[in-house]
Backbone as a chain_set.jsonl record, in Angstrom:
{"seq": "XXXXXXXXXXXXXXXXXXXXXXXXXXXXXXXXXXXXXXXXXXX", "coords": {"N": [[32.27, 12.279, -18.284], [31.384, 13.287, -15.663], [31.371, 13.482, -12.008], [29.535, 14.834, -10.609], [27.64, 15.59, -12.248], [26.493, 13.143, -12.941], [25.405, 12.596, -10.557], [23.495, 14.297, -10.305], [21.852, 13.652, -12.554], [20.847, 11.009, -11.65], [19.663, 11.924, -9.097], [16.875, 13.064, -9.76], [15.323, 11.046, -11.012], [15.264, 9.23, -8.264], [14.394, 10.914, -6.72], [12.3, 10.951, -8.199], [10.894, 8.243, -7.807], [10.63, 7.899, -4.924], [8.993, 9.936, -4.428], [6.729, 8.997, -5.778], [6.205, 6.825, -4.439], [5.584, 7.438, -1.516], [3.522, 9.149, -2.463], [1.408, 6.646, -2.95], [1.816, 5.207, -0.664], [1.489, 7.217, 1.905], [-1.092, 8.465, 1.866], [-2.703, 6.526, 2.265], [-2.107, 5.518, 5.035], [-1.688, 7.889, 6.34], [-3.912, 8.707, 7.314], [-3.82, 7.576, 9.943], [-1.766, 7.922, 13.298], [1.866, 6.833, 13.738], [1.955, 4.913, 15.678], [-0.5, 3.757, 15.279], [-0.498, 2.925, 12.977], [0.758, 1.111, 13.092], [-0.44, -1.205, 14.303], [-2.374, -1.108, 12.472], [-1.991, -2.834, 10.679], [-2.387, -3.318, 6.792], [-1.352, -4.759, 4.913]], "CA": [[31.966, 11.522, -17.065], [31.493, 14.228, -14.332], [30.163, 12.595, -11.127], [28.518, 15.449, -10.072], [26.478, 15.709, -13.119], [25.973, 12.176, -12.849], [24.603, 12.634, -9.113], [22.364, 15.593, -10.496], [20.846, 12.701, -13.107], [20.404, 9.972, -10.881], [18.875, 11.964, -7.683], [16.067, 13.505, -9.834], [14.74, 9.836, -10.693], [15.32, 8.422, -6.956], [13.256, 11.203, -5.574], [10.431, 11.008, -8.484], [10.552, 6.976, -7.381], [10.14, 8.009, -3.564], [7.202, 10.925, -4.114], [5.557, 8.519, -6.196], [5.86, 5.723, -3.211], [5.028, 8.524, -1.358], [2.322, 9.445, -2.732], [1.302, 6.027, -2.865], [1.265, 4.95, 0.866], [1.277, 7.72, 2.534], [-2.672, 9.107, 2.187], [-3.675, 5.23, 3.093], [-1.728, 5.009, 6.265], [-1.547, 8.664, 7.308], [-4.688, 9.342, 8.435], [-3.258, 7.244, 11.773], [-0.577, 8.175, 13.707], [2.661, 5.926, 13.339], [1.694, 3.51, 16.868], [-1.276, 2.896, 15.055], [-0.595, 2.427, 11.649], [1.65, -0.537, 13.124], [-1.148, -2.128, 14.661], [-3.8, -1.277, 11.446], [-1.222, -3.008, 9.241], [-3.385, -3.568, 6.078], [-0.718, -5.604, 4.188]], "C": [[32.185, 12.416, -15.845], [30.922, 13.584, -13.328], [28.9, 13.414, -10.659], [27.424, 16.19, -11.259], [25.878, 14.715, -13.204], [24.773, 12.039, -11.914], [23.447, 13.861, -9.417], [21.454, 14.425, -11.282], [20.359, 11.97, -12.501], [19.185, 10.708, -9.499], [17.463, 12.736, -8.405], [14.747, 12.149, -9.835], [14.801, 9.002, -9.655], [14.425, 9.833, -6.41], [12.049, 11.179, -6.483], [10.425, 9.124, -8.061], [9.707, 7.221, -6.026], [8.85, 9.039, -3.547], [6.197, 9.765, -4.974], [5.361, 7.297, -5.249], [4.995, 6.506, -2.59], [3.737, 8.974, -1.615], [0.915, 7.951, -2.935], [0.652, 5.215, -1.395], [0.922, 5.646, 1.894], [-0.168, 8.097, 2.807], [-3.632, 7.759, 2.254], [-3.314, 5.122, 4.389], [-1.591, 6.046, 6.976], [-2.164, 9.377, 7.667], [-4.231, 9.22, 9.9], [-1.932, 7.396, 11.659], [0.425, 6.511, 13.667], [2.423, 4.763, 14.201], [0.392, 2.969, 15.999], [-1.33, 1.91, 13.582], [0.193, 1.147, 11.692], [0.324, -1.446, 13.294], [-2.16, -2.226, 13.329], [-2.864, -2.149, 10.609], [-2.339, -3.988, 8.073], [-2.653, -4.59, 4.994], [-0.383, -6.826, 5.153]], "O": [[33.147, 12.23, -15.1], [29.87, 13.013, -13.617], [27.759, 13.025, -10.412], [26.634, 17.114, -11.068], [24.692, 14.835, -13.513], [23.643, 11.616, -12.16], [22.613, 14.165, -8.564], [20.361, 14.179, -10.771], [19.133, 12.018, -12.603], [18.171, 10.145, -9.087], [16.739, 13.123, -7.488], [13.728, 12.094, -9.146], [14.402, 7.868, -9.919], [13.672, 9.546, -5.48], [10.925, 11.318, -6.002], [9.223, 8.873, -8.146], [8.521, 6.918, -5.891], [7.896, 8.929, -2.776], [4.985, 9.741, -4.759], [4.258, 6.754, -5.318], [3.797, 6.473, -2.872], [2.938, 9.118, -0.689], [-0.282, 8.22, -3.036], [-0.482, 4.805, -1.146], [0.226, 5.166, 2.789], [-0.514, 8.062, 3.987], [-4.862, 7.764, 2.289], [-4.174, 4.6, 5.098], [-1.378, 5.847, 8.172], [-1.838, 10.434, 8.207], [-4.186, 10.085, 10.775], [-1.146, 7.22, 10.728], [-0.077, 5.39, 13.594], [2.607, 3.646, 13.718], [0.219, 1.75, 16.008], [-1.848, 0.844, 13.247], [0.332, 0.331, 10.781], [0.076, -2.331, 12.475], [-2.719, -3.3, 13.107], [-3.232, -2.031, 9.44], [-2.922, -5.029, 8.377], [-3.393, -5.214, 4.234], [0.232, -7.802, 4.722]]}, "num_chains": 1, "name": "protein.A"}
């Protein structure tokens, strides 16, 4: 039970979660800049 081998397991699957959000919303909403992507909101 090392934590910091623990924290090496856990942060590889919390950042492939976030690149695959990531990769997800980002190339629908970032053609526009962030003022607009409030106003386009598509959800």
């Amino acid at each position: 039970m090392n934590p910091p081998h623990h924290l090496k397991n856990d942060f590889p699957l919390l950042d492939s979660k976030i690149e695959r959000r990531k990769g997800f919303s980002f190339p629908r909403y970032f053609p526009f800049p962030l003022g607009k992507r409030r106003s386009f909101n598509p959800a």
